[in-house]
N, C-alpha and C positions, 0 to 999 in steps of 0.2 A: 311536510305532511300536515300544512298549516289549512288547506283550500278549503272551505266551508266552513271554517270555524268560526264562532262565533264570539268575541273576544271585547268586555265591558275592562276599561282601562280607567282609573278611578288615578285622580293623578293627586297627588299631594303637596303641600305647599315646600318647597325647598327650591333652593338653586339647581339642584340636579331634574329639577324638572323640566329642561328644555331638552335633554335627551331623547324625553317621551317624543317629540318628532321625529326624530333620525327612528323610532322604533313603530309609530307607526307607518311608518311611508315603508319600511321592512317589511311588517306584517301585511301591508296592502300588496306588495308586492309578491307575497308569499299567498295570496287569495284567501287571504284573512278577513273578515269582516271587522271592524271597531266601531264600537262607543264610550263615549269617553264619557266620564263624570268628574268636574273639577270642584277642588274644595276653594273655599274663601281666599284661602292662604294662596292656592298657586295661580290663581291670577296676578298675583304680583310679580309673576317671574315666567309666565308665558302668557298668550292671551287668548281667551276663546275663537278667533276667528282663524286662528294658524293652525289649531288645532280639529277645529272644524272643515278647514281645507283640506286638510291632510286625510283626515278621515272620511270624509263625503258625508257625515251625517253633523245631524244636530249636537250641540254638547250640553249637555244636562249642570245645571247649578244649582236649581231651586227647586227646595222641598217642596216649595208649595204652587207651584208652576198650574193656575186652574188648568189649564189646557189637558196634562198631560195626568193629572190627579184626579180627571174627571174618571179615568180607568185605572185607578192605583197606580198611578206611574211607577216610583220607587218598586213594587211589588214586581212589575213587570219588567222592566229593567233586569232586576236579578235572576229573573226565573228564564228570559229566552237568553240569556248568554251560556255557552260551554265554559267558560271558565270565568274569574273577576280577579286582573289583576291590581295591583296597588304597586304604583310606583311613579313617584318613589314614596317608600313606605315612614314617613317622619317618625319621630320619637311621638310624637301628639295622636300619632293615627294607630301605631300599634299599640297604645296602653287607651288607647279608645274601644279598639277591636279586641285587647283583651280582657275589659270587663265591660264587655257588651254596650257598651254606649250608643248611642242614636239621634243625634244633637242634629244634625243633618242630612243630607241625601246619600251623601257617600258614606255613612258608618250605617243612615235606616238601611242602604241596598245591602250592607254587611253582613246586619243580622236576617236580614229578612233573605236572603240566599237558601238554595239548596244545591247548589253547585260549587264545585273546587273552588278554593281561594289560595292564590298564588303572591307573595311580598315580595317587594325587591325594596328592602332598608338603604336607606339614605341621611345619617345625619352629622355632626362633627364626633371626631373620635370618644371623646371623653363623653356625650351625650351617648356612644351607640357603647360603651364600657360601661354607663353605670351601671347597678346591681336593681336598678329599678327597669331597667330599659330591655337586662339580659333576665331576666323574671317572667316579663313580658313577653319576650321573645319561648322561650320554653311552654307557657302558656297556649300560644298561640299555636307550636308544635302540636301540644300533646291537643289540640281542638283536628290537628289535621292539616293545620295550614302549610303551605308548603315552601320554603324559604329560596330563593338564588340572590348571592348574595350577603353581605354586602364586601365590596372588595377594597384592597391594600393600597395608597396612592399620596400624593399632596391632595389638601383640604382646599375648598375657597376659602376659608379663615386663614390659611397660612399653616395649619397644623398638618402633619403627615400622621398614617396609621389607617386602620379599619373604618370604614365609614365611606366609601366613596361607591356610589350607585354601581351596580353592574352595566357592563355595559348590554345596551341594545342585542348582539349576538348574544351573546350569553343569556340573557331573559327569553329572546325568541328558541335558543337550544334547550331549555329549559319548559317554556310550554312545548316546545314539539314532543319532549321527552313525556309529558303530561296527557296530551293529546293525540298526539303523533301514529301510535299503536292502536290496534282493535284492540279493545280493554276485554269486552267480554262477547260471548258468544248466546243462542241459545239454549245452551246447556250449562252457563257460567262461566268462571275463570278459564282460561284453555290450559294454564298448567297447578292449578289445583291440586294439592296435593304432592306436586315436585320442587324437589331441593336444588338448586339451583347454583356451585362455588362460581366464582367470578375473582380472579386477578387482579387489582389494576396500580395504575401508577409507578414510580421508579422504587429502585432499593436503589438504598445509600452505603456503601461498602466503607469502613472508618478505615483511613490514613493514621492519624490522632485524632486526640479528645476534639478539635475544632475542624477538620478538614475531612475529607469524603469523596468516593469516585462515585458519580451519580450520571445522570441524563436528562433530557430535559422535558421526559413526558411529562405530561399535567393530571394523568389520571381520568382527563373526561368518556374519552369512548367507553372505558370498562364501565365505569359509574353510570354514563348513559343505560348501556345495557341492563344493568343491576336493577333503573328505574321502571325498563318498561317491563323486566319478567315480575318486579315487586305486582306492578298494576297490573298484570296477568293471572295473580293469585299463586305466584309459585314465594315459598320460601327461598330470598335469595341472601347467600352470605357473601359477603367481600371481601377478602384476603387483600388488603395496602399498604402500599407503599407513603411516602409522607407526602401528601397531598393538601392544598386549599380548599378542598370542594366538601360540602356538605353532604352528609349520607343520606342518599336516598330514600324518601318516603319508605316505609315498611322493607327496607335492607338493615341486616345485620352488618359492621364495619368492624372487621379485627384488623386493627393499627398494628404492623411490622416496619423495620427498617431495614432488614439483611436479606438477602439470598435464601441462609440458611434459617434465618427467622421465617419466611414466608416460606418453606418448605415444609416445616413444622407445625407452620398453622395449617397450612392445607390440609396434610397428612391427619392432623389431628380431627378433622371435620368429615373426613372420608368413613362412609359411602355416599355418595351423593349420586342423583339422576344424570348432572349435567356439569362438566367443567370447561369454563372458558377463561382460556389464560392470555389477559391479554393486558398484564403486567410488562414494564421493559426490567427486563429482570438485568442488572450488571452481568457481563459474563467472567467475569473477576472481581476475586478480591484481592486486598494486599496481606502476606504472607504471613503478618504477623501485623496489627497496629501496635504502634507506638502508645504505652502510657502515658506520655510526658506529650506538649505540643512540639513537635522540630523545629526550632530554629537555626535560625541565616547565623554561622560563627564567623561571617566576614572574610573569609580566605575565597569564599569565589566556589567553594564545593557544592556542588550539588549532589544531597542524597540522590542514593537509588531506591526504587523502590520494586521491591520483589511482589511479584502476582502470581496468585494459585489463582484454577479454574475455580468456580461458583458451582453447586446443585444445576444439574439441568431439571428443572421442575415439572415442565413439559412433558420430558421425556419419561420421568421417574416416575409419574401419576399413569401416562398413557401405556406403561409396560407393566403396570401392578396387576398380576393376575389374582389379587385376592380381593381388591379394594377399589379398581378401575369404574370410573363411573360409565354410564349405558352412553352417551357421548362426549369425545374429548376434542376441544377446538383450540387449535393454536392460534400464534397470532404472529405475522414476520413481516418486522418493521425495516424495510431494505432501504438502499440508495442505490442500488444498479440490479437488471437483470429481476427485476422483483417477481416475475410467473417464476419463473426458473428457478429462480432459489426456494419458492414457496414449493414447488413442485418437490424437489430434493427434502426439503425439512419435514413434509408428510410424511416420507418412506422413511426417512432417518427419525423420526421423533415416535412414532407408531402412534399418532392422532388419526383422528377421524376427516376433520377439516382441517385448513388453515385458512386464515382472513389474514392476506396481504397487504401490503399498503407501500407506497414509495414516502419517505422521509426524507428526505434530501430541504438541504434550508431553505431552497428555493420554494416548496409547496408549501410551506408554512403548516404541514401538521402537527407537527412537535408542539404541543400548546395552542392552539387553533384552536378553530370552532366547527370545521371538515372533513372529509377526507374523503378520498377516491380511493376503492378495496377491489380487489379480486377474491371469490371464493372458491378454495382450490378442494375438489374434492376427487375421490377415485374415481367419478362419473367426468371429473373433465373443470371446467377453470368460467365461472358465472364473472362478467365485469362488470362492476356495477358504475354508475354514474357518479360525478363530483355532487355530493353531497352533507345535508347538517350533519355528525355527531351521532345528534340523536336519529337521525330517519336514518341512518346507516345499523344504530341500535336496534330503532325498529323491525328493519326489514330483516337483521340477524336473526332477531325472535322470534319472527313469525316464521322462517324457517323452521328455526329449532320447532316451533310448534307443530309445524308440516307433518316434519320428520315422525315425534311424536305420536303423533294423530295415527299416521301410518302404522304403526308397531315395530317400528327400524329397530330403535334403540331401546330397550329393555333388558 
């Protein structure tokens, strides 16, 4: 849901800056527009003219360019882009951006913006840990800015940890989460005034103090979702599981790790408009965990380990006759037979929808950046196409708003 967008890519000096290729040849493929602005620094490590290929336009370097400063270039620049992003976002550029600095083109377009500002940090670990860097970074939050990023990997120094540029899909699932949706209407917000629960990510059921039966969502759909009802004006809270991903602009995020933990939050936040559970909830725990870690006593024994069922969450919310929100959407993550068993888990769970999805390791959604869904509802089974994440968020929402609109759910 990138097509018409209009996308000012402001690149920074780092070695992750040769990425920004592989992202915009993405976005141009997604019928994105780009312009790019490079600082000093990141011609050392890409060059104007690759970048300029790639994006079909000119690329901006200099403040003082008579040509394009004969009409406030800088000025202009910031004001026809839908969004400005920064990436990658160096330690030099975010404590430039957040005490308002303006030394150049790419910090004057910064401040002089009246459009979303999106970062994707990029620097060595102990640069993106210091107390100067994460100051910065909060800073920048509370301006509005909007973070993806920065991820867990080996360094080009040699050092491993936090600091390593997002990648390309994840910056594009990201503005589409930002972009992607009708933000607002004639009338304003479309859910203004509605509360919003959201599920998302795995619960981690304790073996011992060091081991856990878990899965291997990532958390992105539900947070997707959580982004575009935030930018819609609804109150949205997020019940998670442990997750990587950073909370979503104007989302509440209450951190659980058990079944029964995140039954309790939920519970605890009811009555709400709208619940969408689209958490992988464990369908077990183990029966008791162990105080102590278990270990190997060398004889070749392998504990057993006893499982009780888990809360069914789904079910427990969508049968509350005191406390059931006006709509409840499940979410069923299969490997075979996936309409089929979505169809069954409607009638058996007493939701409103469900959003189906094949997981099998093959499609790579399990942590992905994708996904292809069914929406299964008592009117009959919508397929929707292989799509981002986010535009699969999107179009959920704008449903739900449909819905809404109409007086269905109330």
């Amino acid at each position: 849901m990138l097509a018409g967008k209009r996308i000012l890519l402001i690149v920074g000096g780092g070695i992750a800056a040769y990425k920004c290729l592989e992202l915009i040849r993405r976005l141009r493929e997604r019928e994105a527009s780009v312009r790019v602005i490079m600082t000093a620094a990141a011609k050392q490590f890409v060059t104007p003219l690759s970048l300029a290929s790639l994006s079909g336009d000119k690329v901006y370097d200099d403040m003082f360019d008579l040509t394009d400063e004969t009409e406030i270039g800088h000025i202009q620049l910031s004001r026809d882009a839908d969004i400005l992003m920064v990436a990658p976002a160096t330690a030099d550029l975010m404590a430039k951006m957040a005490t308002g600095q303006c030394s150049d083109l790419a910090t004057t377009c910064l401040l002089a913006t009246d459009k979303p500002v999106m970062i994707a940090p990029a620097m060595n670990v102990r640069m993106w840990e210091h107390a100067a860097t994460q100051r910065n970074l909060e800073i920048l939050r509370s301006d509005g800015v909007h973070v993806v990023g920065p991820n867990e990997g080996d360094m080009a120094c040699g050092e491993y940890g936090p600091g390593r540029l997002a990648e390309p899909a994840e910056i594009i699932e990201a503005l589409s989460a930002r972009l992607g949706s009708p933000l607002d209407d004639l009338e304003g917000p479309r859910l203004a005034g509605k509360t919003i629960l959201i599920t998302a990510g795995p619960t981690q059921e304790p073996i011992d103090p060091v081991r856990y039966i878990a899965n291997r969502s990532s958390g992105k759909q539900g947070y997707a979702i959580g982004a575009v009802a935030a930018n819609l004006g609804a109150r949205v809270i997020i019940v998670s599981g442990p997750t990587r991903l950073d909370p979503p602009p104007g989302a509440e995020v209450i951190p659980v790790e058990t079944a029964e933990e995140m039954l309790k939050a939920v519970q605890d936040e009811m009555p709400v408009d709208v619940g969408i559970f689209a958490a992988a909830v464990s369908d077990w725990r183990t029966a008791g965990a162990s105080e102590q870690k278990i270990k190997k006593d060398g004889s070749g024994h392998v504990p057993a380990l006893e499982l009780t069922e888990n809360p069914d969450i789904l079910a427990t919310i969508a049968k509350d006759k005191k406390n059931r929100p006006g709509l409840v959407i499940g979410f069923a993550a299969e490997t075979e037979n996936v309409v089929e068993n979505a169809k069954a888990k409607l009638e058996r769970k007493g939701c409103d929808w469900v959003v189906a999805n094949d997981v099998s390791p093959s499609t790579g959604v399990m942590g992905g950046d994708e996904n292809t869904v069914h929406l299964v509802t008592s009117d009959g089974v919508e397929n929707w196409p292989q799509m981002a994440k986010s535009d699969v968020a999107a179009r959920l929402v704008d449903r739900i708003c449909n819905e809404l609109d109409e007086g269905v759910w109330t």
